[in-house]
C-alpha positions as CSV (number, residue, x, y, z in Angstrom):
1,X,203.5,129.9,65.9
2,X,207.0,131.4,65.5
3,X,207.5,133.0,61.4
4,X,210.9,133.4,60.5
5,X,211.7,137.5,58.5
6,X,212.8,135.3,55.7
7,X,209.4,133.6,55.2
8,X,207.2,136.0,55.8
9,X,209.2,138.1,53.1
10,X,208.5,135.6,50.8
11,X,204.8,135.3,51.0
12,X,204.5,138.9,50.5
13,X,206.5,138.6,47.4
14,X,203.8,135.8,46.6
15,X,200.7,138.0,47.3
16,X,202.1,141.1,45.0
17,X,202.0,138.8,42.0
18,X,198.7,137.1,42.4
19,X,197.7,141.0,42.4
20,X,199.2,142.8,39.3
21,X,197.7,139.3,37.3
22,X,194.5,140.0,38.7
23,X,194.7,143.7,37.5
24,X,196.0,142.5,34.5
25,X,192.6,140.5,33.5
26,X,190.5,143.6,34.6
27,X,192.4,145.9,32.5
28,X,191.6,143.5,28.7
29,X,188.0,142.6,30.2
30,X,187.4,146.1,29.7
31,X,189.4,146.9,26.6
32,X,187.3,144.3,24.8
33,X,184.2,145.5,26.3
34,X,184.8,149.4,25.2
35,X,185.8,148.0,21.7
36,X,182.6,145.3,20.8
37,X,179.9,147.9,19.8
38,X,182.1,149.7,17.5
39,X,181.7,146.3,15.1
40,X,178.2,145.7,13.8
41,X,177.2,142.8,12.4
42,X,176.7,142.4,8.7
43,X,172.4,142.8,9.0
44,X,172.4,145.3,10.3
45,X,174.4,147.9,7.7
46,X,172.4,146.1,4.7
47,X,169.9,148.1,2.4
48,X,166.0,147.9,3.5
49,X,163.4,145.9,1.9
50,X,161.9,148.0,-0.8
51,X,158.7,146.9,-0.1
52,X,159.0,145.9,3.7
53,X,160.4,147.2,6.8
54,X,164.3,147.8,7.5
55,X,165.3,144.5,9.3
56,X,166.6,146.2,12.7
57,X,163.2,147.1,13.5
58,X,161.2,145.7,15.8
59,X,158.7,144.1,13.2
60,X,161.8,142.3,11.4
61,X,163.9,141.3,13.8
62,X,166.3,138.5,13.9
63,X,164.7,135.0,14.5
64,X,165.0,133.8,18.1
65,X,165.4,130.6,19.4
66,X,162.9,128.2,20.6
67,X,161.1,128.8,24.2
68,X,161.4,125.7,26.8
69,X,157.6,125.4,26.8
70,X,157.7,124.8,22.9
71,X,160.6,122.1,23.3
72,X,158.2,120.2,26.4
73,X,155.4,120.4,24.3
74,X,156.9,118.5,21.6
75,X,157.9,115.8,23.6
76,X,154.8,115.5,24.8
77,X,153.3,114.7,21.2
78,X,156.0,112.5,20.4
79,X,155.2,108.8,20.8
80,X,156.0,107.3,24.1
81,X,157.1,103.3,24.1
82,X,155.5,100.7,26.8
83,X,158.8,99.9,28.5
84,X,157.2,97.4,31.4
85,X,154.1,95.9,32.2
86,X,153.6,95.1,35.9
87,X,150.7,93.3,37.8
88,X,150.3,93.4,41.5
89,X,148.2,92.7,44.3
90,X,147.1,89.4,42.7
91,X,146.6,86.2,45.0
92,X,144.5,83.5,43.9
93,X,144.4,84.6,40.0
94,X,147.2,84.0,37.6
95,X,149.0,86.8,35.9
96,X,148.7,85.0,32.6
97,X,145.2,85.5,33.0
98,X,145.6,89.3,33.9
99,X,147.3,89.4,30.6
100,X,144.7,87.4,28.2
101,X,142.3,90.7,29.3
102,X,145.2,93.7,28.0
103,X,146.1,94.8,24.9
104,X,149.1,97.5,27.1
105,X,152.3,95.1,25.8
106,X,155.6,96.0,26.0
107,X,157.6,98.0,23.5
108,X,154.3,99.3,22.0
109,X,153.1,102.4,21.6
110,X,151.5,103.6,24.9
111,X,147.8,104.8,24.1
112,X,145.7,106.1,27.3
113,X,142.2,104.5,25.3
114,X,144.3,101.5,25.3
115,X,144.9,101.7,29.2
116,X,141.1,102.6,29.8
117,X,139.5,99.6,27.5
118,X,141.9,97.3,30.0
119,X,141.2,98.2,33.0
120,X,137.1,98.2,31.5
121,X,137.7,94.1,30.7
122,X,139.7,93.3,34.0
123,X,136.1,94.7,36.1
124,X,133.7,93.0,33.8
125,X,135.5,89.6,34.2
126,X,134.5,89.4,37.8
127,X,137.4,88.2,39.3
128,X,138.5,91.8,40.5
129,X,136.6,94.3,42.4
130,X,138.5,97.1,41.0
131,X,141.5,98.0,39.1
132,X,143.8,100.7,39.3
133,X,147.1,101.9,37.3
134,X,149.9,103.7,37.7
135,X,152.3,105.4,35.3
136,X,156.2,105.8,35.8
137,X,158.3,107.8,32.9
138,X,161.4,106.4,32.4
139,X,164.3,107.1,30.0
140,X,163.2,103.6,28.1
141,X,159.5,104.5,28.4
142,X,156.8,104.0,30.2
143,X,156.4,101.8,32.7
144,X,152.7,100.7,33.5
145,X,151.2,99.0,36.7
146,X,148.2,97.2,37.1
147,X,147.2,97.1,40.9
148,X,143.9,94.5,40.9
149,X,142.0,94.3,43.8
150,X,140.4,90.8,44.1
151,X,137.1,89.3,44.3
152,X,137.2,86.3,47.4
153,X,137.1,82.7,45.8
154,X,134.8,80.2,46.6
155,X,136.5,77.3,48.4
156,X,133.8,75.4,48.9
157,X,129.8,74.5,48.8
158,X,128.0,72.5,51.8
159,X,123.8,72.5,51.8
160,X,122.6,71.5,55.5
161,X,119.3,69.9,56.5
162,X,118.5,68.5,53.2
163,X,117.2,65.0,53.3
164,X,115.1,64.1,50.3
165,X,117.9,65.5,47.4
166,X,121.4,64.9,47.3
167,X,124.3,67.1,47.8
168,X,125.7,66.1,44.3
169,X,122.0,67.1,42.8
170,X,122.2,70.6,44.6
171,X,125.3,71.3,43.6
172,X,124.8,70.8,40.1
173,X,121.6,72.8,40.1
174,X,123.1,75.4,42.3
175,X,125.0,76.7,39.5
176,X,127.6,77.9,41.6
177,X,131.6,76.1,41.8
178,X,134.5,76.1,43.7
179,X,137.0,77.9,42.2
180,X,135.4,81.0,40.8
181,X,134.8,84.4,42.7
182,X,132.1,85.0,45.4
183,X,129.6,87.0,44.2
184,X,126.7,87.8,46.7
185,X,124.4,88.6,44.1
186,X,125.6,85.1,42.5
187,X,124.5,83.1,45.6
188,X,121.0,84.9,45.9
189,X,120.3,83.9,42.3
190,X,121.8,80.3,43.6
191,X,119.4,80.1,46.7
192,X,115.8,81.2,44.5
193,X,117.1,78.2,41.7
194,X,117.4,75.9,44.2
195,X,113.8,76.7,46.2
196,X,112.4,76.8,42.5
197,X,114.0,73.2,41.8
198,X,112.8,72.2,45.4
199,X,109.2,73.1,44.7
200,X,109.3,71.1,41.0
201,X,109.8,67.9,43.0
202,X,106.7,68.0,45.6
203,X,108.5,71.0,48.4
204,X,106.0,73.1,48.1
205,X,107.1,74.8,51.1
206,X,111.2,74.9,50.9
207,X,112.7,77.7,52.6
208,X,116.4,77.7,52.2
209,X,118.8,80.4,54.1
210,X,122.8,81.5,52.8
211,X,124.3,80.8,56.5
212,X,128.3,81.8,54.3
213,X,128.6,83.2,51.1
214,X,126.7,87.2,51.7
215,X,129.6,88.6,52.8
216,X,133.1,89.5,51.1
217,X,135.4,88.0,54.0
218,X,133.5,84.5,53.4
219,X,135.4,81.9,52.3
220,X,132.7,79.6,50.7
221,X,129.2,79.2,50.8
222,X,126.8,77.2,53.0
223,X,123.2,76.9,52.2
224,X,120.8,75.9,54.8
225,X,117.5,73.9,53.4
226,X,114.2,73.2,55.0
227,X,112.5,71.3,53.0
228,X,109.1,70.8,54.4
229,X,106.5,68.4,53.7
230,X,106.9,65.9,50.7
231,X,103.4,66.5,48.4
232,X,101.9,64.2,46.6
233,X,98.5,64.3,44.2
234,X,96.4,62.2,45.5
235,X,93.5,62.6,43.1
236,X,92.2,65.2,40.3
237,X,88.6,66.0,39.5
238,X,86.7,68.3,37.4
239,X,83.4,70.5,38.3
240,X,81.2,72.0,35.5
241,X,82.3,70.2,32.5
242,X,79.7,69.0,30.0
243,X,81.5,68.9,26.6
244,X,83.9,66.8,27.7
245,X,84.2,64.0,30.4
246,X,86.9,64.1,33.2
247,X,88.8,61.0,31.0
248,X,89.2,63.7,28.2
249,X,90.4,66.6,30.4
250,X,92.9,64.7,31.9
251,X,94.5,64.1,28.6
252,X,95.1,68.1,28.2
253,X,97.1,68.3,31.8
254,X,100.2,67.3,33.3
255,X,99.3,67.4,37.0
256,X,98.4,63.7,37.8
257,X,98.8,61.2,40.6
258,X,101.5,59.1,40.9
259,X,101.3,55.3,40.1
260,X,102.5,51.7,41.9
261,X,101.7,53.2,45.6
262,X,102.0,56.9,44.6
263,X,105.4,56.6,45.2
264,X,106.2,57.1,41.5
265,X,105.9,60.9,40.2
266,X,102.4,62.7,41.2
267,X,104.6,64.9,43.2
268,X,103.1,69.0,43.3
269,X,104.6,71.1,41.0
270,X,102.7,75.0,41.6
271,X,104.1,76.1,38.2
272,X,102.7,73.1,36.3
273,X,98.8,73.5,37.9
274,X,99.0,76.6,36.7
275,X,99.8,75.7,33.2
276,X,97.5,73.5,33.3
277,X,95.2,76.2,33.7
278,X,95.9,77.8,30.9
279,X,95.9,74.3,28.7
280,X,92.5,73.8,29.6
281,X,91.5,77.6,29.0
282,X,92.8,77.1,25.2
283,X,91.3,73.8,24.5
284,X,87.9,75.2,25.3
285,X,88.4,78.1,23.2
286,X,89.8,75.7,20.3
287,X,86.4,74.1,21.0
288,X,84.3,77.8,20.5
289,X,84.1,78.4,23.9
290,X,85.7,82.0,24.4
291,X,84.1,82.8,27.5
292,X,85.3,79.9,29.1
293,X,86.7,80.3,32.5
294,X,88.9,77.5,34.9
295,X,90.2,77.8,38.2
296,X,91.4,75.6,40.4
297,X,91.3,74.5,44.1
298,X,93.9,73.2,46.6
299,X,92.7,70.3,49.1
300,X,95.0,68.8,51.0
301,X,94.6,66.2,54.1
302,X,95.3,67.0,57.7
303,X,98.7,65.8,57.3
304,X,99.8,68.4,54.6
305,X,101.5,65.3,52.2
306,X,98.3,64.6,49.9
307,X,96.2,66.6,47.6
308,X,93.2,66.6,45.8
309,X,93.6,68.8,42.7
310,X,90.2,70.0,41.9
311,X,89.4,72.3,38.3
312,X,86.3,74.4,38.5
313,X,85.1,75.1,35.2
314,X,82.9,77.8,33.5
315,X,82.1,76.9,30.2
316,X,79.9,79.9,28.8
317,X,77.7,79.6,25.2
318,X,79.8,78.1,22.3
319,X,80.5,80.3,19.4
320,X,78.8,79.1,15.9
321,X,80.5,80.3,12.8
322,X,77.9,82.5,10.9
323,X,79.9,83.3,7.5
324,X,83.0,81.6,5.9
325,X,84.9,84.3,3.5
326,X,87.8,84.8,1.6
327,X,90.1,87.9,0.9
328,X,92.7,88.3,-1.5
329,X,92.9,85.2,-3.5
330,X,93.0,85.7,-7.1
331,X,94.9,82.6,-8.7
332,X,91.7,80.7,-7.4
333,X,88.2,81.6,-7.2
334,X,86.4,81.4,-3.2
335,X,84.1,78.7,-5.1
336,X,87.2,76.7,-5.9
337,X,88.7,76.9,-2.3
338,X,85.7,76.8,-0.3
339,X,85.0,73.1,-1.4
340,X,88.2,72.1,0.3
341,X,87.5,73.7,4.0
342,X,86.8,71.7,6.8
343,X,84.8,74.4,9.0
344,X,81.7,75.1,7.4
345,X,79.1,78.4,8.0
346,X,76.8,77.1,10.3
347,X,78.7,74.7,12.7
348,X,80.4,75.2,16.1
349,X,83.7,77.0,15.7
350,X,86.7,74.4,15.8
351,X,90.3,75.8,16.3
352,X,91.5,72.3,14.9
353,X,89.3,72.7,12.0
354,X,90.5,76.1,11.1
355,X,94.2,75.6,11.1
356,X,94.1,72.4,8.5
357,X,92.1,74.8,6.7
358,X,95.0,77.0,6.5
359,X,97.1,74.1,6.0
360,X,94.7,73.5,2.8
361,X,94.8,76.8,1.5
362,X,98.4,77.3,1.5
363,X,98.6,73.6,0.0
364,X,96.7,74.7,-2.4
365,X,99.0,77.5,-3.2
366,X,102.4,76.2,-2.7
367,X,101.1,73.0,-5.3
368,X,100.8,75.7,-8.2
369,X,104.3,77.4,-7.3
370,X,103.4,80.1,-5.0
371,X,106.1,78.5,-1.9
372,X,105.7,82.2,-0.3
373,X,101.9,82.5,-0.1
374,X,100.8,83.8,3.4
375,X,97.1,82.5,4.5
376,X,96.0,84.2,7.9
377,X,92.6,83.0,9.2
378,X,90.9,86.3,11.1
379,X,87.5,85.3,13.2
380,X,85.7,88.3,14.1
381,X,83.1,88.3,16.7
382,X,79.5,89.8,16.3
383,X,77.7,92.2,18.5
384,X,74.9,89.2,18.7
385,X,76.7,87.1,21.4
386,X,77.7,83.3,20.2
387,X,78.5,84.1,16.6
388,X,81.2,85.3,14.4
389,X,82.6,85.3,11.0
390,X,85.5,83.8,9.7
391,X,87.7,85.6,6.9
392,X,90.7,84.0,5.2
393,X,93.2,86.9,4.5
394,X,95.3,85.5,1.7
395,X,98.8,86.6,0.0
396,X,99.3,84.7,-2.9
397,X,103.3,86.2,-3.6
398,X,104.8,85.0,-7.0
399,X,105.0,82.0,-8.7
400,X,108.7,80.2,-8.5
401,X,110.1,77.2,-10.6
402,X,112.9,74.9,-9.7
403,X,116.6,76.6,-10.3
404,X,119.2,74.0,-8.9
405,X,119.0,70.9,-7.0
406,X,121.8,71.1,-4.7
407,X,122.5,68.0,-2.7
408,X,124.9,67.4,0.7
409,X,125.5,64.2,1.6
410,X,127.0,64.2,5.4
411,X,128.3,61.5,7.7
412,X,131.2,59.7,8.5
413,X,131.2,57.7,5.1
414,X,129.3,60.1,2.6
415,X,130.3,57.6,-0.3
416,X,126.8,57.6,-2.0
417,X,126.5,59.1,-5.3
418,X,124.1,62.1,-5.9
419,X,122.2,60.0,-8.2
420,X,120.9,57.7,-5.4
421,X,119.4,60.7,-3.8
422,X,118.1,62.4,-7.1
423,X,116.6,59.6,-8.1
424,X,114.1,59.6,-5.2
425,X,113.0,63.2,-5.7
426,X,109.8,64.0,-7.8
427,X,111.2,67.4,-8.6
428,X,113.1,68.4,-11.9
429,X,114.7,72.0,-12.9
430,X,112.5,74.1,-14.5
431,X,109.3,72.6,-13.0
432,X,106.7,74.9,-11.0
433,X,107.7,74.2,-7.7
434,X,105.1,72.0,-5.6
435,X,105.1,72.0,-2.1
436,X,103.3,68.4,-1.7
437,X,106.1,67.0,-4.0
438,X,108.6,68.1,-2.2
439,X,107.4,66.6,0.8
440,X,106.7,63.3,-0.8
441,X,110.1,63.2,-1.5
442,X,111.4,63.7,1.7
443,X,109.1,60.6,2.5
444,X,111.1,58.9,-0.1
445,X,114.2,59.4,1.2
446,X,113.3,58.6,4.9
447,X,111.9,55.9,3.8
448,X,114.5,54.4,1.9
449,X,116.7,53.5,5.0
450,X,119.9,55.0,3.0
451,X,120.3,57.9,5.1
452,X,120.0,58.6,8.4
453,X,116.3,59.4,10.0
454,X,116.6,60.5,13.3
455,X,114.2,63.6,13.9
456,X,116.0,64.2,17.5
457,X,119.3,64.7,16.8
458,X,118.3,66.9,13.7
459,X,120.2,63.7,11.4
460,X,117.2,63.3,8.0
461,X,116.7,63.9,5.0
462,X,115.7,67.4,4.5
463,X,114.6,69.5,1.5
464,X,114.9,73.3,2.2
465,X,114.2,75.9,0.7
466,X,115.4,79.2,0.9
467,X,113.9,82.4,3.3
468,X,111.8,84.5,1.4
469,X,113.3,88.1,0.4
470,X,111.9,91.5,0.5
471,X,110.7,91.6,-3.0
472,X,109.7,87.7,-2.5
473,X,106.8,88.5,0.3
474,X,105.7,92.0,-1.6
475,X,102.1,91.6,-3.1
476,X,102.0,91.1,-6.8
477,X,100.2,94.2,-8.8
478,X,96.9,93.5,-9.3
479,X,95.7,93.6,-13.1
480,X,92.8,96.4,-14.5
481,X,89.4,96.1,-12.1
482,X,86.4,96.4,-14.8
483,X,83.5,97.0,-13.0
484,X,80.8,94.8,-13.2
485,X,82.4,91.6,-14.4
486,X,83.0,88.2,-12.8
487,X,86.4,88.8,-10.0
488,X,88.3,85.8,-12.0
489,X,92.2,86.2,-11.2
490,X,94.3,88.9,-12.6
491,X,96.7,86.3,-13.6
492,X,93.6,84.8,-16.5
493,X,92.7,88.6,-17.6
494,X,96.2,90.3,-17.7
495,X,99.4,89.7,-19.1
496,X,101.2,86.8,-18.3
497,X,104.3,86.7,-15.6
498,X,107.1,84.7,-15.8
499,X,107.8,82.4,-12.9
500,X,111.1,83.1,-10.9
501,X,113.8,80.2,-10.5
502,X,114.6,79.4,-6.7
503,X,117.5,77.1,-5.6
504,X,116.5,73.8,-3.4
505,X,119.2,72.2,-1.1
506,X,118.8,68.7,0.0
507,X,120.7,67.8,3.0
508,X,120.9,63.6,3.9
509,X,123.3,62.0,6.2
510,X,125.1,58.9,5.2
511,X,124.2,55.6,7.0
512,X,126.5,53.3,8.3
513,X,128.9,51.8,5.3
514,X,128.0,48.6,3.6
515,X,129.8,45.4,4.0
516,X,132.8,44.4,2.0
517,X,130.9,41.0,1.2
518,X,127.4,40.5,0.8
519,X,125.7,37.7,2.7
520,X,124.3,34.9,0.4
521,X,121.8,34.6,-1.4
522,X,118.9,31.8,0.3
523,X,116.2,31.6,-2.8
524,X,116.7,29.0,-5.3
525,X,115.3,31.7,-7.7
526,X,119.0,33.4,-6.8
527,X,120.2,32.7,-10.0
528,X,117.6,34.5,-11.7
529,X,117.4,37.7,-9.4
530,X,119.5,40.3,-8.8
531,X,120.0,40.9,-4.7
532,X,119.9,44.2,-3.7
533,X,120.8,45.0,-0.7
534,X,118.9,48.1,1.7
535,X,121.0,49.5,5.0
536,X,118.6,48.5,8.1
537,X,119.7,50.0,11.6
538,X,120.6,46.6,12.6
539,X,121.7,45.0,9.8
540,X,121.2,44.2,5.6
541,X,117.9,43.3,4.5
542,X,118.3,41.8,0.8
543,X,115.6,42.4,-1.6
544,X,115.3,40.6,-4.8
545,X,114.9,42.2,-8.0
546,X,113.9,40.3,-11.4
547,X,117.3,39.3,-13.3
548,X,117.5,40.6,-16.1
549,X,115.3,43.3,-15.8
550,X,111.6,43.6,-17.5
């Protein structure tokens, strides 16, 4: 490249310049750096402390500023915002169930115990086999992903092979429906109720196989059922009975034959023989036969369908009660209450026997005000086999009076007055409560066809009274014990107690509403009776009253 002397003169000039500036700055750098330390600041030429050090020491100097590890740590402690929720890997599930199973929302405080309990609830519903999150800081917060993992969805249910119950039956007893996740440990507990359901209707000897539905790549499950042999009871008989004939016993068990042709239950049920075992076990012992022993055998024909249910029995000695006694009572005497008993010393022990005593006893009780008294019977057998004695432990509790009568009238139409249903009960405030009356007048109100009386669906008149408290079930303290005197009832030789007030509630449902007009009368003694009119379940029964009244 050709330079001219007239250019290259000038860049020289150029270059000089850019020099003597640069020298220039060097040159006041170092002026200003000479003259700095001869100015010092104002702390450091003040007086010392009189008591404390001077302030340019070490131990008092100037305050620094704060590290970078104290400045991350507060942001750490500072609350952090929820700036996005996000749910992934779903399929089959909805995200709007996802979210029904956080608390983690958006533009809340993010809380880690939070996170945990979330991803705890998403497991236990089932429909994921696991759950895992992921945390992204962002200037706006954090933002939080759940990744679920789910469980395979049964898509449907088919049984194979069976022939004697429907696929609708199976399905319902299977427990199992489309829709929700496949569970193998689900469909084992399927397969065992539907082989218990088989052998309650005569398959004795189901065997039913998961062919889809063990394994997570499934996509529904398909049981297959052999069913076996149908059974049938062909007959029932009974070896070694003498107190009772096989008429009797076959009124204590449920496994019977069938009826028009067999064809109409008798079917084998395992799991009812063997109750019935155990029902013919207690009535012997009800009937004082302790040692009693059944078993049972199995006969069936050469083709496997029909059995004869044979119960072997062992009845052993009967037990005679030697001694009938009493513990505890002091309101009555064990003269007064052993007049009432059924079971007597002397006779064959009766289970039947001894629990209307109880019944008796507590009647007894509950008639003088003592609602909470606890009678246990206690027979205790004798080292001389086929006896034992029988002891009444008694707890006689307080003595209560009526409080308040509250009454609930429910039903569609609960127009009737409380009067109606007062009127029918034989119990006032302040009266000693008795436990006989108060059933009477539940009677009373059953009977009266006013209210509803329909012990199935739980819809009659009821009287109830409260549970009893701790200090309601504690013994009462006994009175002074004078030795050698008649054992008459503390409550006659000690200072009187004053009864306690309890609360009844009566609860009676409304029958159906009467009708705008009454039907006519039909007597020609109408004009001189008044028609009243009783609810029937059908429809209104008059009942004519004398008019005007006597």
């Amino acid at each position: 490249m050709h330079v001219t002397e007239h250019g290259l003169e000038h860049a020289r000039g150029w270059r000089w310049k850019w020099s003597a500036a640069l020298a220039g700055g060097l040159v006041v750098v170092a002026l200003v750096a000479h003259e700095a330390p001869a100015q010092a600041p104002a702390w450091q030429n003040a007086p010392a402390a009189a008591t404390g050090p001077a302030l340019g020491s070490p131990a008092a100097s100037a305050p620094s500023a704060p590290d970078w590890r104290e400045l991350a740590g507060r942001d750490q402690a500072a609350p952090r915002l929820v700036a996005e929720v996000r749910i992934v890997g779903n399929r089959g599930v909805q995200e709007s169930k996802v979210y029904a199973q956080i608390r983690t929302r958006k533009d809340r405080e993010f809380d880690p115990e939070t996170l945990q309990g979330d991803v705890r609830r998403l497991v236990s519903t089932s429909l994921f086999q696991d759950v895992r999150t992921y945390l992204e800081e962002t200037p706006a917060g954090v933002i939080v992903t759940f990744e679920v993992l789910e469980r395979p969805i049964i898509r449907y249910i088919k049984f194979v092979g069976n022939r004697g119950i429907t696929d609708k039956t199976l399905d319902k007893k299977s427990g199992l429906k489309v829709g929700e996740s496949l569970n193998a440990y689900a469909v084992s507990e399927s397969r065992n109720k539907l082989e218990d359901f088989y052998r309650t209707k005569g398959y004795t000897k189901v065997q039913i196989s998961v062919l889809e539905g063990d394994d997570a790549k499934d996509q529904g499950v398909v049981f297959i059922v052999n069913e076996g042999n149908l059974e049938r009871i062909g007959a029932v008989e009974f070896v070694g009975n003498t107190i009772a004939d096989d008429s009797r016993l076959k009124t204590q068990i449920q496994s019977k034959p069938g009826f028009l042709y067999y064809f109409f239950k008798g079917r084998v049920d395992r799991k009812k023989i063997d109750e019935d075992v155990e029902k013919l076990t207690a009535y012997y012992r009800g009937l004082g036969y302790f040692r009693a022993r059944i078993g049972r055998e199995l006969d069936y024909n050469e083709s496997g369908e029909w059995l004869t249910l044979r119960f072997v029995i062992d009845e052993g000695p009967r037990y005679v009660v030697r001694n009938v006694s009493l513990a505890g009572n002091e309101k009555f005497s064990e003269e007064e209450l052993a007049e009432k008993l059924n079971l007597k010393s002397g006779e064959y022990f009766n289970l039947a026997k001894m629990n209307r005593d109880v019944s008796t006893i507590r009647d007894e009780y509950g008639a003088q005000g003592h609602i909470y008294a606890d009678v246990v019977a206690d027979p205790r057998f004798l080292e001389e086999p086929g006896e034992l004695d029988l002891i009444y432990k008694i707890k006689e509790g307080e003595v209560y009076r009526v409080g308040k009568i509250n009454v609930h009238i429910g039903g569609e139409f609960p127009h009737t007055q409380q009067s109606v249903v007062m009127d029918r009960l034989s119990v006032r405030p302040g009266q000693i409560i008795d436990l006989r009356e108060l059933r009477n007048s539940e009677r009373r109100l059953k009977s009266s066809q006013l209210f509803k009386s329909d012990p199935q669906t739980g819809e009659e008149p009821r009287i109830i009274i409260p549970p009893p408290k701790i200090d309601d079930i504690a013994e009462r303290p006994h009175g002074p014990s004078i030795r050698g005197q008649s054992p008459e009832p503390a409550m006659r030789q000690t200072a009187h107690y004053e009864p306690k007030e309890i609360d009844l509630d009566v609860y009676v449902v409304q029958a159906e509403p009467a009708p705008s007009e009454p039907p006519p009368p039909t007597s020609s003694e109408a004009r001189y009776r008044e028609p009243v009119y009783r609810v029937s379940p059908n429809q209104w029964q008059p009942e004519y009253r004398p008019w005007p009244p006597r």
